[in-house]
C-alpha positions as CSV (number, residue, x, y, z in Angstrom):
1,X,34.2,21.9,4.3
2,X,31.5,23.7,2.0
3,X,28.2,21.7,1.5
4,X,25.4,21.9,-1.2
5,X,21.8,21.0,-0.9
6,X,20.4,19.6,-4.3
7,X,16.8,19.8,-4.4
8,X,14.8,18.1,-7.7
9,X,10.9,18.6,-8.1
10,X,8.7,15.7,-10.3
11,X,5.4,14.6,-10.4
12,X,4.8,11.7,-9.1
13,X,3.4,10.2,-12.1
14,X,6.8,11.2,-14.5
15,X,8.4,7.8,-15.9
16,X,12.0,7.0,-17.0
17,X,11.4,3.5,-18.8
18,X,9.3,1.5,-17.0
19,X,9.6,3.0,-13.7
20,X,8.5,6.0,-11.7
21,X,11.4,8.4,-12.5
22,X,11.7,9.0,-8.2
23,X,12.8,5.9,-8.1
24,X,15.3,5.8,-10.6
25,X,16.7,9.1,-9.0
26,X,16.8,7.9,-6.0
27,X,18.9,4.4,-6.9
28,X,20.9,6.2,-8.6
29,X,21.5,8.4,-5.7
30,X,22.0,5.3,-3.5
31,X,24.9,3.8,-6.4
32,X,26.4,6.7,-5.6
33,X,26.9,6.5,-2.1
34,X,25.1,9.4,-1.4
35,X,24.7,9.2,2.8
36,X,20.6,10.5,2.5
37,X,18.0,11.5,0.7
38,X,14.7,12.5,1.4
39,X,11.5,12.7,-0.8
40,X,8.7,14.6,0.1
41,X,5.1,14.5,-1.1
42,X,2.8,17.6,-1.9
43,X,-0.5,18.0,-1.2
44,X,-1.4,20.6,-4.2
45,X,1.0,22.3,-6.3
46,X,1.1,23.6,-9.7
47,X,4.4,23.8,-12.4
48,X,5.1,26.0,-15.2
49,X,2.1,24.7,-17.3
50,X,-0.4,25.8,-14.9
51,X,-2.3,22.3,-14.3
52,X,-2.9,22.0,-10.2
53,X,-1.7,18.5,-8.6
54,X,-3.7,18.1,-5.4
55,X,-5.2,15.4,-3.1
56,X,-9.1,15.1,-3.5
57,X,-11.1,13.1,-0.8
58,X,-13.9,11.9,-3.4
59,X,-11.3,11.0,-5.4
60,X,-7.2,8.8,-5.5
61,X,-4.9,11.5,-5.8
62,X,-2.6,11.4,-8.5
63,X,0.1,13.5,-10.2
64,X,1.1,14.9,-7.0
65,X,4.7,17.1,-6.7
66,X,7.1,15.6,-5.4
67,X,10.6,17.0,-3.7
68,X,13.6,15.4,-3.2
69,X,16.6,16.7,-1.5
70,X,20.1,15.8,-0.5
71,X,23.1,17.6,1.3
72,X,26.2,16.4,0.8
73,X,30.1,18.3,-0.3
74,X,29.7,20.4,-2.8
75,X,32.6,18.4,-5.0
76,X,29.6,15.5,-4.7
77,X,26.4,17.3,-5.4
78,X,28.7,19.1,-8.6
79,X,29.6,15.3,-9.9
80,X,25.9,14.4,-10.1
81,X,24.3,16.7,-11.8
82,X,25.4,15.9,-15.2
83,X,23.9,12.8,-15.0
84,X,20.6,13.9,-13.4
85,X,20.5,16.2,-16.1
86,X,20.0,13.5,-18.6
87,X,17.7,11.6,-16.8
88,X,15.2,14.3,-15.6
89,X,13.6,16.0,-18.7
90,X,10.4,17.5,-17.0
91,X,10.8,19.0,-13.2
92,X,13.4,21.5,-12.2
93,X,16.6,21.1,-10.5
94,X,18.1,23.4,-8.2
95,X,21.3,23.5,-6.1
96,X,22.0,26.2,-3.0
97,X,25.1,26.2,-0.7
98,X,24.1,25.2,2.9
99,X,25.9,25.7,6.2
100,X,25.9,22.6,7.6
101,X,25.9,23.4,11.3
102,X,25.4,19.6,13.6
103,X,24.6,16.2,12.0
104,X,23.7,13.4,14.2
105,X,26.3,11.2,13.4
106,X,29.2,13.3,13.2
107,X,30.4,11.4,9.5
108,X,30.3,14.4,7.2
């Protein structure tokens, strides 16, 4: 069975309507049935317009790059990206084939 990992980069502070646009990626992730996801937060990072996103003691962070990634079949992570390419207009998307070698619960 050949596997994908799709990972999408935002800042945090990137809307879709009301709502941070993480969120709506991940519940649509979740209507989909998609088994996991993880989001990770960065610490400092910088995209293609050069402004830095980093955590400040003296001050609340905000803005900061975040990184969300799934594995699943590649026929699943192929069927979602048409629609995560409508929803996420500022970030960048990428998708690399994985060798999935153990999973803890044995349901791939």
């Amino acid at each position: 069975m050949a596997f994908k990992k799709l990972t999408i980069y935002l800042d945090e502070n990137e809307y879709l309507g009301n709502q941070p646009l993480y969120k709506e990626v991940l519940e649509f992730l979740r209507d989909q049935k998609i088994k996991g996801a993880t989001v990770f937060k960065g610490v400092f990072g910088w995209g293609p317009d050069g402004v830095v996103h980093t955590v400040n003691i003296l001050r609340a962070a905000s803005s900061l790059p975040l990184k969300i990634e799934i594995i699943e079949r590649s026929e699943v992570i192929d069927r979602l990206l048409p629609p995560l390419k409508k929803m996420i207009t500022k970030g960048l998307i990428t998708v690399a084939e994985v060798e999935v070698l153990f999973s803890s619960n044995g349901k791939l």
